[in-house]
C-alpha positions in Angstrom: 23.2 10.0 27.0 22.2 10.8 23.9 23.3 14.2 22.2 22.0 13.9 18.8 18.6 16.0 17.8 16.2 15.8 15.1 15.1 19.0 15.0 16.6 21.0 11.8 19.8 23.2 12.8 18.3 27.1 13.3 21.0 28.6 10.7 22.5 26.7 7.6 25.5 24.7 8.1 28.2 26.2 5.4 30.9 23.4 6.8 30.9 20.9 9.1 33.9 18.7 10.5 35.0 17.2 14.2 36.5 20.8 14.9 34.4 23.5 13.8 30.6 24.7 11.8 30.7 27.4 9.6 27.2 29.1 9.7 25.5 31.1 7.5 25.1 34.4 10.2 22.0 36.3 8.9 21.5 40.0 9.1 20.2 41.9 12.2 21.2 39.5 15.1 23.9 40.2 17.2 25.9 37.0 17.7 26.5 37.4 21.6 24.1 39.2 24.3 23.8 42.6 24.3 23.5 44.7 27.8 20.0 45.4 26.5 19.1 41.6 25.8 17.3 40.6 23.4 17.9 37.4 20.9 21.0 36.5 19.8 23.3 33.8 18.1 24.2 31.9 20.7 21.5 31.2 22.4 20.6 29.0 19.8 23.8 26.9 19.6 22.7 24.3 22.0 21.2 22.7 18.7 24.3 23.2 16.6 26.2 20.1 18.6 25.3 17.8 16.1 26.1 14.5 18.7 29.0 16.4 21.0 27.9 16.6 24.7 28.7 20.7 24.6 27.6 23.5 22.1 30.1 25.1 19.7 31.6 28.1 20.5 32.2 31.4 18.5 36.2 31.4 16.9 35.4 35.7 16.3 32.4 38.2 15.3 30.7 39.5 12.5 28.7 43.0 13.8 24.8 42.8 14.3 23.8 43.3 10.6 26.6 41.7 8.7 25.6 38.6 6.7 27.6 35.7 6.0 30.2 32.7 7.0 31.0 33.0 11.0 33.1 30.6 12.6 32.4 28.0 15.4 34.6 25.8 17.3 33.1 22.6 18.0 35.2 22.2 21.4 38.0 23.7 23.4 40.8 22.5 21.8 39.2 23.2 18.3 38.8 26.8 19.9 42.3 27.2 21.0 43.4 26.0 17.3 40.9 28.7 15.9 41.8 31.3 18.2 45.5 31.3 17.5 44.7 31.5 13.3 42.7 34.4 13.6 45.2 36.0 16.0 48.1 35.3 13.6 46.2 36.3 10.5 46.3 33.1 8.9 42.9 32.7 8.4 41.9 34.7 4.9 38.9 36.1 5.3 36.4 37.8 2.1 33.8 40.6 2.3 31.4 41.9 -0.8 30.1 45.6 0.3 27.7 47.5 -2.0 28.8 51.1 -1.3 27.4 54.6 -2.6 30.2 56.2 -4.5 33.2 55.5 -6.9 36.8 54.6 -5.3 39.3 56.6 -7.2 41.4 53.6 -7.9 40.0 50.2 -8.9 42.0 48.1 -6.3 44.2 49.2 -3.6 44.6 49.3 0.1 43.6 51.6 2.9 45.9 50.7 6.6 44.7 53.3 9.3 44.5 53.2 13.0 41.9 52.8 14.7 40.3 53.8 17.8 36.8 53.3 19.9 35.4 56.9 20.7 32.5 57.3 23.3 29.7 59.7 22.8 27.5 59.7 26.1 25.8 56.5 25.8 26.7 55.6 22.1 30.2 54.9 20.6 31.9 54.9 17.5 35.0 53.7 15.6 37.5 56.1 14.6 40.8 56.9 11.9 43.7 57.7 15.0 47.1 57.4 13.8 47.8 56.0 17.7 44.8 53.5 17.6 45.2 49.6 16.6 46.3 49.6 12.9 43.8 48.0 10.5 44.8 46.8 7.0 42.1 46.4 4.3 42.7 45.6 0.4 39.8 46.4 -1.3 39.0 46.0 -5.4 36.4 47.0 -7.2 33.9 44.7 -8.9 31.6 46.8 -10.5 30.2 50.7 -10.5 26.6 51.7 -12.1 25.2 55.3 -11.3 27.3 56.1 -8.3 27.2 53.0 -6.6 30.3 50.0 -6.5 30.3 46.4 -6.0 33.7 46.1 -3.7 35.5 42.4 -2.8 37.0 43.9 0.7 40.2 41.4 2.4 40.8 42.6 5.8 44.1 41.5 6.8 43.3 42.6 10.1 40.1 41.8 12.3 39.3 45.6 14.5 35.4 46.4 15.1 33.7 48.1 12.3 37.1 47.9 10.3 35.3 47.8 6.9 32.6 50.3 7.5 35.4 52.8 8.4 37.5 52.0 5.9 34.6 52.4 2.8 33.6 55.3 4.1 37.5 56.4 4.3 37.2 55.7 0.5 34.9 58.0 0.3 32.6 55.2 -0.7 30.7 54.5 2.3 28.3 51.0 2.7 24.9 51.8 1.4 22.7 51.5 4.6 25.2 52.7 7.2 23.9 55.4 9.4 26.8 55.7 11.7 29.9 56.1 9.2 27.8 56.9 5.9 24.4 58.7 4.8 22.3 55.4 5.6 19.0 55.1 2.8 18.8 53.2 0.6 18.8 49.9 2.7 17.7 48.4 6.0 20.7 47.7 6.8 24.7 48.1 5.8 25.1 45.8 2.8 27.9 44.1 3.9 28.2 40.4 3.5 31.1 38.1 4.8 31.3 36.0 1.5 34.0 33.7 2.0 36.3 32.4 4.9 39.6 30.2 4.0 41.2 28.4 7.0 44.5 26.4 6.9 43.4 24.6 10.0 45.2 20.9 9.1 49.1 20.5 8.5 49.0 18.2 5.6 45.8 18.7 4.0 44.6 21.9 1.4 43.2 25.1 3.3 39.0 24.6 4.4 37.5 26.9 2.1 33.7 28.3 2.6 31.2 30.6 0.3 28.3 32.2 2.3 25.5 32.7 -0.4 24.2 36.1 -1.4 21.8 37.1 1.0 18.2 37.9 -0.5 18.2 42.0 0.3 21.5 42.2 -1.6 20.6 40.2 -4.8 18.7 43.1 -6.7 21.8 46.0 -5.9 24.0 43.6 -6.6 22.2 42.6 -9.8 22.2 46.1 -10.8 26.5 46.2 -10.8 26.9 42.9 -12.5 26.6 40.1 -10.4 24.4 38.7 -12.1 27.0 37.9 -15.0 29.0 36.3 -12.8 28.8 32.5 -11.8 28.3 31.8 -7.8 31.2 28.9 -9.0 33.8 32.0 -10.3 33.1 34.0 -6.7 33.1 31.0 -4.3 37.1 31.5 -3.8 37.9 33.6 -0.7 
């Protein structure tokens, strides 16, 4: 039988070996089915198998409208060897965020817990001293008129992690309703930049740069991106 296809992949292919793809996720599509329905990611990973008799598999998430590098495995045992970085936090994972306000400090760290809070039919993530502890180093890349470029590096992987966290800077993401003022974007301007996995023994870490996404160029442009080579930020 033949498993190959012609037809073009539906996302771009960041990285591709025998054990995993790393995708370019865009914005505003959840990457597994909702209770309401509606598209998704993997529904569209039967054409992702690139001559293996299965479909890959996700290896974690990134939320509905987060951009970026998201992680397959292209098998069960690739998934197993996936599963067990992310859950030992080897795998080094690097955010940009374009948030409304100025950290006090220019680099740091913010390590909560965090807990999910329900709301009648809605939910929300929340600081709780007796919640899941979440680690995030943050730095700042630029600032222009009350707005900041930030590199975020979780060190831990909870939902909504870095949306909570900015706004626990008092620097929420520009475009998020549920943890900042929302405006100013369609949608949180969060982008998974870069993803480093040390997935073989005896050869140097995988290392992968998601390019910036089209409706963060111009806020990103305006804190100083653009003086910066994609070559200099392609390290995660």
């Amino acid at each position: 039988m033949d498993f190959s296809s012609s037809a073009p992949p539906p996302f771009p292919v960041l990285y591709r070996d025998g054990l995993l793809l790393v995708i370019d996720k865009p914005a505003g599509i959840p990457v597994h089915p909702g209770p309401g329905g509606g598209p998704n990611l993997e529904e569209e990973f039967a054409a992702l198998r690139f001559g293996l008799p299965h479909p890959p598999a996700l290896a974690h998430r990134l939320d509905r409208d987060t951009s970026g590098c998201l992680v397959l495995g292209r098998h069960k045992k690739a998934l197993r060897r996936l599963g067990a970085l992310f859950a030992e936090g080897r795998v080094e994972k690097l955010y940009w965020a374009v948030v409304e306000g100025e950290p006090k400090e220019s680099e740091g760290a913010i390590e909560t817990g965090l807990n999910k809070l329900s709301r009648g039919k809605g939910w929300r993530i929340v600081i709780d001293p007796s919640g899941q502890r979440a680690l995030t180093r943050y730095r700042v890349l630029g600032q222009k008129e009350g707005k900041s470029w930030l590199e975020l590096r979780p060190a831990t992987g909870r939902t909504h992690q870095l949306r909570v966290h900015c706004a626990a800077l008092g620097a929420p993401v520009l475009g998020d309703s549920v943890y900042g003022r929302g405006g100013g974007a369609a949608r949180p301007l969060l982008h998974a930049r870069g993803v480093r996995l040390p997935l073989y023994p005896h050869r140097p870490a995988i290392a992968v740069a998601a390019p910036v996404p089209e409706d963060m160029r111009a806020a990103l442009a305006g804190l100083g991106w653009e003086s910066q080579s994609e070559t200099e930020a392609k390290s995660a």
